[in-house]
KEPADO-46632 format. One line per 2 residues: their letters; for each residue x, y, z of N, C-alpha, C. Coordinates in steps of 0.2 Angstrom, whole numbers, always signed. Layout:
N
A) X:Y:Z:X:Y:Z:X:Y:Z  ... .
//
This chain:
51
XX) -75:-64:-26:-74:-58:-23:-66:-56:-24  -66:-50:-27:-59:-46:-30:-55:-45:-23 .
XX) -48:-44:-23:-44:-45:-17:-39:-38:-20  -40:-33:-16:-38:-26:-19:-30:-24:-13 .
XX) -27:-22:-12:-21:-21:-9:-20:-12:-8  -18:-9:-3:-17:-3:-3:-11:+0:-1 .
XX) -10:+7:-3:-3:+9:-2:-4:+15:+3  +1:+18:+7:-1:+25:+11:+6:+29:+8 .
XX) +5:+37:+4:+8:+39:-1:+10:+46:+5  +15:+48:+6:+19:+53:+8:+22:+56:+4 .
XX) +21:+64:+7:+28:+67:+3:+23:+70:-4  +29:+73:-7:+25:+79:-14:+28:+78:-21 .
XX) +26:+80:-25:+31:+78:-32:+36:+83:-30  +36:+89:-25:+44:+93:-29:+49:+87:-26 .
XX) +46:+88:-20:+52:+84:-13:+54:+77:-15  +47:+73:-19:+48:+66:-18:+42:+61:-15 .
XX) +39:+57:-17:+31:+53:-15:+38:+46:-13  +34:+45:-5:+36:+39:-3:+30:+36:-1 .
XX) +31:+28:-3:+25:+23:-3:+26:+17:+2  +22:+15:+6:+22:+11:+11:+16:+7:+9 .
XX) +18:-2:+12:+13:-8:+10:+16:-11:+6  +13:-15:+4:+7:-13:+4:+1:-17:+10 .
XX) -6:-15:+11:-8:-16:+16:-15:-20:+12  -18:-26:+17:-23:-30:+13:-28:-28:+13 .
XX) -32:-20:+18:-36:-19:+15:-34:-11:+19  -38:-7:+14:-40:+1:+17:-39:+5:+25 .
XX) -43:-1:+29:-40:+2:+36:-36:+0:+40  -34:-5:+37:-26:-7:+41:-21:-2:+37 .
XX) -23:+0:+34:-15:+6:+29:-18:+13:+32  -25:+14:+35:-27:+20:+38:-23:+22:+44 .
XX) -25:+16:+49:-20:+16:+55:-16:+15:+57  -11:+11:+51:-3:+14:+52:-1:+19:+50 .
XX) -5:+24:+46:-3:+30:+44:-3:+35:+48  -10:+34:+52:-12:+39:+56:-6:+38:+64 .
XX) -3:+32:+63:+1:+30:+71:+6:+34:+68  +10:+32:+63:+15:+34:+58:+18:+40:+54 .
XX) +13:+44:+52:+13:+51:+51:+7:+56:+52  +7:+55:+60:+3:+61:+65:+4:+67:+61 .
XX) -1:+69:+59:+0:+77:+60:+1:+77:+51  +4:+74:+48:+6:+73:+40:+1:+72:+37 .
XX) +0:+74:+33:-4:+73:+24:-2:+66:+23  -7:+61:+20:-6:+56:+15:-11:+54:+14 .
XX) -11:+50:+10:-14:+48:+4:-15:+39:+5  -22:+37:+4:-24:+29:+3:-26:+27:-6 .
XX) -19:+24:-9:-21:+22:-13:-21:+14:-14  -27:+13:-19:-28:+5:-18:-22:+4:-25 .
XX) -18:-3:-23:-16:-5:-29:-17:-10:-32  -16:-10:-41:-17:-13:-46:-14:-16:-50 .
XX) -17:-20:-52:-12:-26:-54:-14:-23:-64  -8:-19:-67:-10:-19:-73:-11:-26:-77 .
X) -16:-25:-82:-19:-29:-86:-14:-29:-92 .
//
């Protein structure tokens, strides 16, 4: 089984993307985003280890 890692991604390309994590799995980066930027836009992405 593959072990995948996630990021919770704030903010816009004018202003600037800040990245938080990473988190071991998908809902552990959901619920500190949602504790952590109430009301905010963000984004879950999983990261990758380039090959």
């Amino acid at each position: 089984m593959e072990s995948y890692q996630y990021l919770v991604v704030t903010g816009n390309p004018i202003d600037g993307l800040f990245f938080y994590g990473p988190f071991p799995v998908r809902e552990d980066a959901d619920k500190w985003a949602e504790r952590n930027h109430e009301g905010q836009d963000y984004w879950i992405a999983e990261l990758t280890t380039p090959e």
